[in-house]
VOMARMAR-7792 format. One line per field, with one value per atom (N, C-alpha, C, O): residue number from 1; residue in one letter; atom name; x, y, z. Coordinates in Angstrom, 1 decimal, m for minus. Layout:
N
nr: [NUM  ...];
rest: [A  ...];
atom: [CA  ...];
x: [X  ...];
y: [Y  ...];
z: [Z  ...];
This chain:
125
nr: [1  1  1  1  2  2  2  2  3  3  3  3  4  4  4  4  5  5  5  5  6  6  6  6  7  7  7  7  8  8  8  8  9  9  9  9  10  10  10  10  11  11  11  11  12  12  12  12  13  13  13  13  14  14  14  14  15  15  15  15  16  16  16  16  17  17  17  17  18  18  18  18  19  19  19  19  20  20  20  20  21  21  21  21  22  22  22  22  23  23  23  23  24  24  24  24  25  25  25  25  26  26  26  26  27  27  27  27  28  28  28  28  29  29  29  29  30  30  30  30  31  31  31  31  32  32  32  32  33  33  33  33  34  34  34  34  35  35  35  35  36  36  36  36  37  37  37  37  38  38  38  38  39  39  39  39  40  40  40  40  41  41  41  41  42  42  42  42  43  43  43  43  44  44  44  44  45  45  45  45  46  46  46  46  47  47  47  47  48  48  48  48  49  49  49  49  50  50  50  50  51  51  51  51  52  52  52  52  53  53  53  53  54  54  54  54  55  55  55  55  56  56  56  56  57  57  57  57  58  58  58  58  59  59  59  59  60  60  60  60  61  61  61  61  62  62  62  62  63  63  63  63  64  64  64  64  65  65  65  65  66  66  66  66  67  67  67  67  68  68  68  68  69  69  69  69  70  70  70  70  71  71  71  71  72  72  72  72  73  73  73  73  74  74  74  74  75  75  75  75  76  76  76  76  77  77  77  77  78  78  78  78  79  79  79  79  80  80  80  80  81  81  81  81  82  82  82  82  83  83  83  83  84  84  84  84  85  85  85  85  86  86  86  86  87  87  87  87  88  88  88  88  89  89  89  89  90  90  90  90  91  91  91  91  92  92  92  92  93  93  93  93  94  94  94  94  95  95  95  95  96  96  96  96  97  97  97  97  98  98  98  98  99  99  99  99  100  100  100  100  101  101  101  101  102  102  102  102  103  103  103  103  104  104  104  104  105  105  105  105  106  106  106  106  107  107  107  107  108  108  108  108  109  109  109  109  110  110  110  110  111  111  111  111  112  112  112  112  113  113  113  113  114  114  114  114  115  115  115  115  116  116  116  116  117  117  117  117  118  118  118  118  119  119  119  119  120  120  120  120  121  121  121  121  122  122  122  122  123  123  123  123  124  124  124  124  125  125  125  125];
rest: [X  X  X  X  X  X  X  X  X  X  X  X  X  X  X  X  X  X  X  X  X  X  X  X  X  X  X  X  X  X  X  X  X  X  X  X  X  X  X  X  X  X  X  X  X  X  X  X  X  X  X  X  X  X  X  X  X  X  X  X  X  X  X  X  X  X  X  X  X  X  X  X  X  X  X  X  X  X  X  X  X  X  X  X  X  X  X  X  X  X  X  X  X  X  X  X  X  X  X  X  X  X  X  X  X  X  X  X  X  X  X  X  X  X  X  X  X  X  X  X  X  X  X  X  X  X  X  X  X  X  X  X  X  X  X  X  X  X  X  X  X  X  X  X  X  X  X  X  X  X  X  X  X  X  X  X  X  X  X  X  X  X  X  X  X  X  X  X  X  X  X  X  X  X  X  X  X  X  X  X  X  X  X  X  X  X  X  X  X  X  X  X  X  X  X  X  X  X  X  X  X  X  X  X  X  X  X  X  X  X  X  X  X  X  X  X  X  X  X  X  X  X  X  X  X  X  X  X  X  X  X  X  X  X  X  X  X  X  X  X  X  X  X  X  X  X  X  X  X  X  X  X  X  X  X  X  X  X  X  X  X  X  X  X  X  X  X  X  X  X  X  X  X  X  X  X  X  X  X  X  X  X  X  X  X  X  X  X  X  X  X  X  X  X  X  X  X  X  X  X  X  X  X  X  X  X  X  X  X  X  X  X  X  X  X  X  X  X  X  X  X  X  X  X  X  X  X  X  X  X  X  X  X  X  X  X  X  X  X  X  X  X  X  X  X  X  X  X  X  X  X  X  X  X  X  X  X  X  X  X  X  X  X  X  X  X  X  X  X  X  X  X  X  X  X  X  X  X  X  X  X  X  X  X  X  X  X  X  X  X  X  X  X  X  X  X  X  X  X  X  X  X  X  X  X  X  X  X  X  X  X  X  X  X  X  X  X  X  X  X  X  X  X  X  X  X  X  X  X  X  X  X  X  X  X  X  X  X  X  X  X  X  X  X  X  X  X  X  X  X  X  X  X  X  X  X  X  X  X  X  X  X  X  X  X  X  X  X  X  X  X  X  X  X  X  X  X  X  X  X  X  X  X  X  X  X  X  X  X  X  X  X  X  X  X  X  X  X  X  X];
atom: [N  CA  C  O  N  CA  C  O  N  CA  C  O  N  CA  C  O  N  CA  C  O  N  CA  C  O  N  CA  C  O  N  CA  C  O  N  CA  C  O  N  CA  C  O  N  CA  C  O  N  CA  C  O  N  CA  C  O  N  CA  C  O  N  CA  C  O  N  CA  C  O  N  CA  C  O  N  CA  C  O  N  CA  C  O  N  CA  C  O  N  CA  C  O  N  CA  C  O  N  CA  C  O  N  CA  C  O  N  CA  C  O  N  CA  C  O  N  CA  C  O  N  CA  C  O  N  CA  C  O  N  CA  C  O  N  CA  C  O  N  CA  C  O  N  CA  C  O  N  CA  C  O  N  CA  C  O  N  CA  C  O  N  CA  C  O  N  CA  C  O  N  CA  C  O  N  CA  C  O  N  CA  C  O  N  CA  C  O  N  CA  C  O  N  CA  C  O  N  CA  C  O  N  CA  C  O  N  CA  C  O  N  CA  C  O  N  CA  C  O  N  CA  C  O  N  CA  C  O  N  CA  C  O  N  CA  C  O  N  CA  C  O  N  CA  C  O  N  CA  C  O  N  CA  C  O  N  CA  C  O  N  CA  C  O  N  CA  C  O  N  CA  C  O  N  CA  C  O  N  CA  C  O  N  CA  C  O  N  CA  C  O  N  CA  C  O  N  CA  C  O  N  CA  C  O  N  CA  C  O  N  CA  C  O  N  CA  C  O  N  CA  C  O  N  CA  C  O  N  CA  C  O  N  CA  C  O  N  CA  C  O  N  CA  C  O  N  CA  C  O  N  CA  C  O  N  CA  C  O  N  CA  C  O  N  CA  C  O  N  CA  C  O  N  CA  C  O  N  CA  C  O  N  CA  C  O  N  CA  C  O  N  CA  C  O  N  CA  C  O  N  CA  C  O  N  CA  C  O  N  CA  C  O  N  CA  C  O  N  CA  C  O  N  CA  C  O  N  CA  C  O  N  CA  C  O  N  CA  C  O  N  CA  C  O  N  CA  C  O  N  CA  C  O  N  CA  C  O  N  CA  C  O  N  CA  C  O  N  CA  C  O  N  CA  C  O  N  CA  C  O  N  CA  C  O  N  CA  C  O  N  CA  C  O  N  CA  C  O  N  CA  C  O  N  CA  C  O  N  CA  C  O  N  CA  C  O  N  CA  C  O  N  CA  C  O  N  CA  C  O  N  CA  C  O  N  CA  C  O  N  CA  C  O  N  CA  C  O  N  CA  C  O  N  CA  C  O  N  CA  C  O];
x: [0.8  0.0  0.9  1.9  0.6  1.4  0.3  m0.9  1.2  0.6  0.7  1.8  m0.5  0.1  m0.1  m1.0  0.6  1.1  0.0  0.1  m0.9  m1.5  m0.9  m0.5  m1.0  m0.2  m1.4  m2.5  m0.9  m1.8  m2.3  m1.9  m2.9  m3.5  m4.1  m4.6  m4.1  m4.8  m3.9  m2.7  m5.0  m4.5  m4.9  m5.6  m4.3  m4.8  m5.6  m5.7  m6.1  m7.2  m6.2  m6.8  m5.0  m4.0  m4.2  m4.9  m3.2  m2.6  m3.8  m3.7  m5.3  m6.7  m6.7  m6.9  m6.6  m6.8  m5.8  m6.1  m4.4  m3.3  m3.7  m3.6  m4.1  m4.1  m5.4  m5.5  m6.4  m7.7  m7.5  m8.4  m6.4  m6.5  m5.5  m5.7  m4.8  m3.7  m4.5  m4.1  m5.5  m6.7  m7.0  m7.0  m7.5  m8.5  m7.5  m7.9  m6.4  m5.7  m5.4  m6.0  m5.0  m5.0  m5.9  m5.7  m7.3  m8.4  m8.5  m8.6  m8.7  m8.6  m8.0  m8.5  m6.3  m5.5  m5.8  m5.2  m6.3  m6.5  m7.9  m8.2  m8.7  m10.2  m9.8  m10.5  m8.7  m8.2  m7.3  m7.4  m6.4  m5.6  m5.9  m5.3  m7.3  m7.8  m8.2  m7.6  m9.4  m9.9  m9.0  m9.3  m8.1  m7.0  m6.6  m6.9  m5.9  m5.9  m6.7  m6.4  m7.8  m8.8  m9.3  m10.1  m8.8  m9.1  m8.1  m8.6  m6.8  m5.5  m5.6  m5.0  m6.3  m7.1  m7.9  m7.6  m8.8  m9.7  m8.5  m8.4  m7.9  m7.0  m6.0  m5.7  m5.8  m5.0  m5.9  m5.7  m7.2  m7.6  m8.3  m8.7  m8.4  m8.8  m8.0  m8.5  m7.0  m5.5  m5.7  m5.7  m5.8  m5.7  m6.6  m6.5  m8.0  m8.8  m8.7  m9.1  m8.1  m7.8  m6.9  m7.0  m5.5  m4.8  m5.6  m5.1  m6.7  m6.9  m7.9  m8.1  m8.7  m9.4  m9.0  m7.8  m9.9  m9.6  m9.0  m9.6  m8.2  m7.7  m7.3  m7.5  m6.4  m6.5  m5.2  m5.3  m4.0  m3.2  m3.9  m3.2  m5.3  m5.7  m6.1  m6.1  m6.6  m7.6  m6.3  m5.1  m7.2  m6.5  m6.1  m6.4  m5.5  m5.0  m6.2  m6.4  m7.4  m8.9  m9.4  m9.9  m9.4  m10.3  m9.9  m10.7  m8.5  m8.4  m8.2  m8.2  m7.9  m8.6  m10.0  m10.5  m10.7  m12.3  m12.6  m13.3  m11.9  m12.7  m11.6  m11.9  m10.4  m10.2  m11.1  m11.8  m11.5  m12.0  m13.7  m14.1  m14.4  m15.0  m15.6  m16.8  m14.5  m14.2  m14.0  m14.5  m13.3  m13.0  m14.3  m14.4  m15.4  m16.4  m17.3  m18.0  m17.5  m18.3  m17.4  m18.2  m16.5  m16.2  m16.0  m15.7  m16.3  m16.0  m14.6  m14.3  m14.0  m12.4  m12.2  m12.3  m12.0  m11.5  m10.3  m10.3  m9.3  m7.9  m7.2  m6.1  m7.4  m6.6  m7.3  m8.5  m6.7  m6.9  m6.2  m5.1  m7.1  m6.4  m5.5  m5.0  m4.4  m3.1  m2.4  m1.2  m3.0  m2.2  m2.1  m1.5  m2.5  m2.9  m1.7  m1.8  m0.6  0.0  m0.3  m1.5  m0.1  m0.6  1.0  1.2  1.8  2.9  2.4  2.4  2.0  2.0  2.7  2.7  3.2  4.0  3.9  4.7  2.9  2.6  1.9  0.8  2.1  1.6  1.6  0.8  2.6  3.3  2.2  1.4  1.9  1.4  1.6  2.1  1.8  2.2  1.1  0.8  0.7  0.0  0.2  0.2  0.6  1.2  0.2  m0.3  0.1  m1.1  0.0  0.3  0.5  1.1  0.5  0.7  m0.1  m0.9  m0.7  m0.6  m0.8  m0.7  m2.0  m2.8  m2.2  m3.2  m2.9  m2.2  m3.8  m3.6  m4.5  m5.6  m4.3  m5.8  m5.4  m4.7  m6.1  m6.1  m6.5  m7.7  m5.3  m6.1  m6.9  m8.1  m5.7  m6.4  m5.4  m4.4  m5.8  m5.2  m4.6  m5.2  m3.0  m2.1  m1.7  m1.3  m1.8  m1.4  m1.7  m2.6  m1.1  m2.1  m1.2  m0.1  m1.6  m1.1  m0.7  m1.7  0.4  0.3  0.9  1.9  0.0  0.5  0.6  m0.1  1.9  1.9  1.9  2.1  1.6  1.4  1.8  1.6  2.4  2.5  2.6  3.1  1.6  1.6  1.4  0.6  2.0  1.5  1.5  2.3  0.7  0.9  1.4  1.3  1.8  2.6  1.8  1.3  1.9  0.7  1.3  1.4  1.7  2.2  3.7  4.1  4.5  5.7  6.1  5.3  7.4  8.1  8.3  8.9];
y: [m1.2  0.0  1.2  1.2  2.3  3.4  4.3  4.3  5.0  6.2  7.3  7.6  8.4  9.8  10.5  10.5  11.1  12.3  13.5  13.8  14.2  15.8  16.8  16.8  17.7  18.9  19.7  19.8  20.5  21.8  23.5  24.7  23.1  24.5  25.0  24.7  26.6  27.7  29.0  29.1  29.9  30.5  29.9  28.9  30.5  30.2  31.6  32.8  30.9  32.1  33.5  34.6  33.4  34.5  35.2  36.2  34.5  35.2  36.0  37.2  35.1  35.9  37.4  38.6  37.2  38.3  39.6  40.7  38.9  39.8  41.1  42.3  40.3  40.5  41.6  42.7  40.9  41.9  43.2  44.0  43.4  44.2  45.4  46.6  44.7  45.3  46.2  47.2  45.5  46.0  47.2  48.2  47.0  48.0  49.1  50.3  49.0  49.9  50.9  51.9  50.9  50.7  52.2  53.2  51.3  51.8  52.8  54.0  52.7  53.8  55.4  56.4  54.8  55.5  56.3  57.4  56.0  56.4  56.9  57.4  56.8  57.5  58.6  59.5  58.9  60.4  61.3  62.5  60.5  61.2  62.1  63.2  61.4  61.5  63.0  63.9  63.3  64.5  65.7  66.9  65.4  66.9  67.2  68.2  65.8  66.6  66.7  67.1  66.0  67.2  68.3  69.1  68.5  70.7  70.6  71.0  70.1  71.1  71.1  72.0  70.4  70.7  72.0  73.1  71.8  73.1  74.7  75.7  74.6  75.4  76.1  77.2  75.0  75.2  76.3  77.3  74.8  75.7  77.3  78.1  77.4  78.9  79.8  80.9  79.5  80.3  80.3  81.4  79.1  79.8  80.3  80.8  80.2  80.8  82.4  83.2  82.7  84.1  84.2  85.4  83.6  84.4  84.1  84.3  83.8  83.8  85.0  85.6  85.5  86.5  87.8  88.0  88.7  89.6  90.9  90.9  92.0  92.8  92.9  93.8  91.5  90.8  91.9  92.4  92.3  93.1  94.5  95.0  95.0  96.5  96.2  96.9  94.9  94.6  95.2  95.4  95.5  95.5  94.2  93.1  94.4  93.1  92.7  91.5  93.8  93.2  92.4  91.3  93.2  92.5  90.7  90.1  90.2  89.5  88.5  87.3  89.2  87.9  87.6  86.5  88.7  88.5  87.4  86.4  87.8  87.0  85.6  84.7  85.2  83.7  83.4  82.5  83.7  84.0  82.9  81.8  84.0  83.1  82.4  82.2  81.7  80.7  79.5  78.4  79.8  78.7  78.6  77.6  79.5  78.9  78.2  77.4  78.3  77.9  76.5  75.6  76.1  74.7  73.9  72.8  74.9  74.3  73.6  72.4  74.8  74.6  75.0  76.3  74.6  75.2  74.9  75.0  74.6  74.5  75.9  76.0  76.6  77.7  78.8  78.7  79.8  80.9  82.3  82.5  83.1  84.3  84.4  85.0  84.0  84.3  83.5  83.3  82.8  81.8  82.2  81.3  83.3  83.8  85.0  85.6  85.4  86.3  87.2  87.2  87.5  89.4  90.4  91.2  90.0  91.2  91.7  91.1  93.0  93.9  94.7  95.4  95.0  96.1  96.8  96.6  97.6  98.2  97.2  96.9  96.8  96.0  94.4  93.5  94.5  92.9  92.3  93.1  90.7  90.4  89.7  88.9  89.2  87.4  86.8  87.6  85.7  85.3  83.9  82.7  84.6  82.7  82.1  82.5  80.9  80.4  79.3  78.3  79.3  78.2  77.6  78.2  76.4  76.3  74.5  73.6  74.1  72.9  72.4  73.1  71.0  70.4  69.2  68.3  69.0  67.6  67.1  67.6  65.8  65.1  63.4  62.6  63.1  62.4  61.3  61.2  60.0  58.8  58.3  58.4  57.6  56.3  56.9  57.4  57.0  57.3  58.5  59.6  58.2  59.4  59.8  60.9  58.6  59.1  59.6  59.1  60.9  61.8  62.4  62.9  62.4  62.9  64.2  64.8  64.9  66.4  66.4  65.8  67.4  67.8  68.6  69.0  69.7  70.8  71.2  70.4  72.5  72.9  74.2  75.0  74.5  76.2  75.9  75.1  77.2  77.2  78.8  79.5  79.3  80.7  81.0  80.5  81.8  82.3  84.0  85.0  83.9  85.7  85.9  85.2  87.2  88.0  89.3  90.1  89.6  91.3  91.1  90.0  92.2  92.3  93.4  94.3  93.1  93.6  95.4  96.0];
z: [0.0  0.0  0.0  0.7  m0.6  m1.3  m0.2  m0.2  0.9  1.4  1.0  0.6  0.9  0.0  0.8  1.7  0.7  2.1  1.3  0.1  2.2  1.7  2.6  3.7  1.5  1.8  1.9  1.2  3.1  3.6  2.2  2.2  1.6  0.9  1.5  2.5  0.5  1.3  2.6  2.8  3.1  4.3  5.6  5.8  6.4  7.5  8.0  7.5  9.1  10.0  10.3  10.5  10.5  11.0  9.9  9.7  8.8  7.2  6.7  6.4  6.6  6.1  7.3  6.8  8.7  9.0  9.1  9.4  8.6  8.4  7.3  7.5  6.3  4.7  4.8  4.3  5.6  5.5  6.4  6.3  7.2  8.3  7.2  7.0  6.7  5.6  4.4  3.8  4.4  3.1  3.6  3.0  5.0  5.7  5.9  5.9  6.0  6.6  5.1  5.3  4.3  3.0  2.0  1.4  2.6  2.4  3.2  2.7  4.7  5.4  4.8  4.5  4.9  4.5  2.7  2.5  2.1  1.3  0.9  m0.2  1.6  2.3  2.8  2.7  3.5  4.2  3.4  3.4  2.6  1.3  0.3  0.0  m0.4  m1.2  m1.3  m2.0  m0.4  m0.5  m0.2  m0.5  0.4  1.0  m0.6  m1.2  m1.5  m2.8  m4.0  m5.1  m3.5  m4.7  m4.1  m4.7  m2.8  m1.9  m3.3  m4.3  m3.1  m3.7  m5.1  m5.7  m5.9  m7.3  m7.0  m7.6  m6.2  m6.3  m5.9  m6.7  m5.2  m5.0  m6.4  m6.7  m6.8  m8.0  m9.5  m10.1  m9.4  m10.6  m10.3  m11.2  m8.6  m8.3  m8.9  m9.4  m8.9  m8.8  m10.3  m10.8  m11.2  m12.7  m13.2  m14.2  m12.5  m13.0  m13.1  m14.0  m11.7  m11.6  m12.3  m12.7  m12.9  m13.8  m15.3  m16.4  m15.0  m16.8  m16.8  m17.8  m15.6  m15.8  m16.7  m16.9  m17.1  m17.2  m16.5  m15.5  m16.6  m16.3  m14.8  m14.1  m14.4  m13.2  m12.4  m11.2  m13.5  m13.1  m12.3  m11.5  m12.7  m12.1  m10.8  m9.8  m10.8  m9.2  m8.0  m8.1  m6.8  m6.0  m5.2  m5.7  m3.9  m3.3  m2.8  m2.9  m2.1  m1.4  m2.4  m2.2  m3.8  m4.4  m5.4  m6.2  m4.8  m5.5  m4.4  m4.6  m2.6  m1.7  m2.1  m2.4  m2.2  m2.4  m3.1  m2.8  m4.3  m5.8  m5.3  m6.0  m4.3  m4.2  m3.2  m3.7  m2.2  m1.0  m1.8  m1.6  m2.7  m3.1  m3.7  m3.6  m4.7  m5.4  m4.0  m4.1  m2.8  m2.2  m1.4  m0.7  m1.4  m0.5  m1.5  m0.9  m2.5  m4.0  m3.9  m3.9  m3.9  m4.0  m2.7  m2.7  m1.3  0.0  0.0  0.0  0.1  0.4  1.7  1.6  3.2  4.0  4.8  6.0  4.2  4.8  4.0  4.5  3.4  3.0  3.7  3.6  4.5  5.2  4.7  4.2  5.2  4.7  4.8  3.8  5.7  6.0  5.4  5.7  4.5  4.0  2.3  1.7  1.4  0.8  0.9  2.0  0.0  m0.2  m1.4  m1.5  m1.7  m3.1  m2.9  m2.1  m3.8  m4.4  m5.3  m6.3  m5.3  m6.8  m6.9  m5.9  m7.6  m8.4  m9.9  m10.8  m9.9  m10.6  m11.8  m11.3  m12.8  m13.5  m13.3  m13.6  m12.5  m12.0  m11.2  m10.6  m11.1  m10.2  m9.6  m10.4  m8.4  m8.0  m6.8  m6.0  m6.6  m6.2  m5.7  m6.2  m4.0  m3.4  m2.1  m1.1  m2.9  m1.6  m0.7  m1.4  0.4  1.0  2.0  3.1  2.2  3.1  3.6  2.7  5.2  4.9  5.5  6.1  5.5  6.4  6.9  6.3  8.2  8.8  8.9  9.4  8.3  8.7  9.5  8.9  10.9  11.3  11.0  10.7  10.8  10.6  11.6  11.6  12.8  13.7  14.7  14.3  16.0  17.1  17.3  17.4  17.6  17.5  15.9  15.6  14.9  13.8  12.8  12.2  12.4  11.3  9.9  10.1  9.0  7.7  7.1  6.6  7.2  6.9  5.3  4.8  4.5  3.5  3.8  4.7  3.0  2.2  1.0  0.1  0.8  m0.6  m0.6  0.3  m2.0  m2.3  m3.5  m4.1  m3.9  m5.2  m5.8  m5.2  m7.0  m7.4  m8.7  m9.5  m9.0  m10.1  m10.4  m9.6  m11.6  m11.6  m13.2  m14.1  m13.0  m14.3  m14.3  m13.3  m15.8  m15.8  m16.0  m16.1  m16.0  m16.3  m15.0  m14.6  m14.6  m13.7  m14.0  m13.2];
């Protein structure tokens, strides 16, 4: 009589809950990621929409927190703050720097910080 030896296939109950915990985590992590940078999409295309506007160089500095100010409430952006919003003008020149970071908490003590800066310039020095 020929005995045949079987071999163990498959996971085990550990490996399955390793793997799924690994998933969740994953997912989590990427459920909190996600939306900070489509804020920084909306952020961005704020920024070119104002340099594509018209006669963007005459505005003053109020009026061009204003007109970001609200563009960011029209897409419900609230990690950029006024103070995070810079305006150099010089006479025709424009420049426009938003630097701003955010943190968003995963699970416990641990939490995710991006930064971002970004600007645009319009006009000649």
């Amino acid at each position: 009589m020929k005995a045949t030896t079987k071999k163990q296939q498959g996971l085990t109950l550990i490996s399955i809950l390793l793997i799924l915990g690994l998933i969740a985590f994953f997912t989590l992590l990427t459920l909190k990621i996600v939306p900070i940078y489509m804020d920084h999409a909306k952020v961005v295309n704020a920024l070119k929409d104002l340099k594509e506007s018209t006669d963007i160089e005459d505005k003053g500095e109020h009026e061009i927190r204003d007109s970001l100010n609200k563009r960011f409430n029209i897409n419900y952006v609230y990690d950029v703050t006024q103070d995070d919003i810079k305006v150099i003008k010089h006479g025709k020149y424009l420049k426009v720097t938003i630097e701003y970071e955010t943190v968003q908490k995963i699970v416990g003590n641990l939490s995710v910080l991006a930064e971002f800066n970004d600007s645009i310039e319009v006009g000649q020095e």
